[in-house]
C-alpha positions in Angstrom: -103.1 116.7 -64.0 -105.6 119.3 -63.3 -108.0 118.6 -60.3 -111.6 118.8 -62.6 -110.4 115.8 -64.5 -111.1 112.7 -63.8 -108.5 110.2 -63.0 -108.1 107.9 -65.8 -110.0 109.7 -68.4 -107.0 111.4 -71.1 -108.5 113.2 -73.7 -107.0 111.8 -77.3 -103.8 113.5 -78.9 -105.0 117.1 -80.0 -108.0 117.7 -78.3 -105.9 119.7 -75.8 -108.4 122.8 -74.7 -111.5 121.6 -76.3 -114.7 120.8 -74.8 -117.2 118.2 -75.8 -120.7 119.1 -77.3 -123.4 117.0 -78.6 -126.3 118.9 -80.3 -128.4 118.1 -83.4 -127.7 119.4 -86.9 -129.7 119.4 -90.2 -127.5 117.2 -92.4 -127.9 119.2 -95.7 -127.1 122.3 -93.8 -124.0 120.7 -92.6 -123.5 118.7 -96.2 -123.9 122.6 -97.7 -121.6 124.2 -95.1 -118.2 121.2 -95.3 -118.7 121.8 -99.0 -118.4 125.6 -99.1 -115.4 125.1 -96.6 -113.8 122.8 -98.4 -113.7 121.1 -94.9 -113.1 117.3 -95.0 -115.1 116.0 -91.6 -118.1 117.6 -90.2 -116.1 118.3 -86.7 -114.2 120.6 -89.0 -116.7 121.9 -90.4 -118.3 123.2 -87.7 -114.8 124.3 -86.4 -114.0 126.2 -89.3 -118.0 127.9 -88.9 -117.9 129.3 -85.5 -113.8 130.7 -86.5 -115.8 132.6 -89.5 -118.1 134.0 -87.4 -115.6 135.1 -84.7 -113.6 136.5 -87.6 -116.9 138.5 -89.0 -117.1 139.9 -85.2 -113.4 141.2 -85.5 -114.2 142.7 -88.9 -117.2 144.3 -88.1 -115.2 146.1 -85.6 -112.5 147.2 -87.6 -114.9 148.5 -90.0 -116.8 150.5 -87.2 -113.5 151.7 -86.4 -112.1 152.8 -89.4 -115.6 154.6 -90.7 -115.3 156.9 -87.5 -111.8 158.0 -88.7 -111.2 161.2 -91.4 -109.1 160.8 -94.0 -107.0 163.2 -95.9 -106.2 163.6 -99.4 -102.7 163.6 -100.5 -101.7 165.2 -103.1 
């Protein structure tokens, strides 16, 4: 057991590597978002949000990358 947990205190069956957050939401914003997401708890949702938005991060990069690059014509 690592030394900044506390003795006693297991975190439940797949929470491995997460950390605990409490922060206040709009509910329709949330209601709007797990529907677009097709996400079935609100945990999820907000999982699957911040993964899109890492994923948007990793795109806009490719795209920067790929606009500097010249491309030939074959023929």
């Amino acid at each position: 057991m690592s030394s900044t947990k506390r003795p006693g205190r297991l975190r439940p069956e797949g929470r491995e590597g997460k950390v605990r957050k409490e922060f206040w939401l709009d509910p329709k914003a949330l209601k709007r978002a797990q529907a677009v997401l097709g996400a079935t708890t609100e945990r999820e949702t907000v999982e699957r949000a911040i993964d899109l938005v890492a994923f948007r991060a990793e795109l806009t990069r490719g795209v920067q990358a790929l606009a500097g690059l010249a491309l030939a014509r074959r023929s």
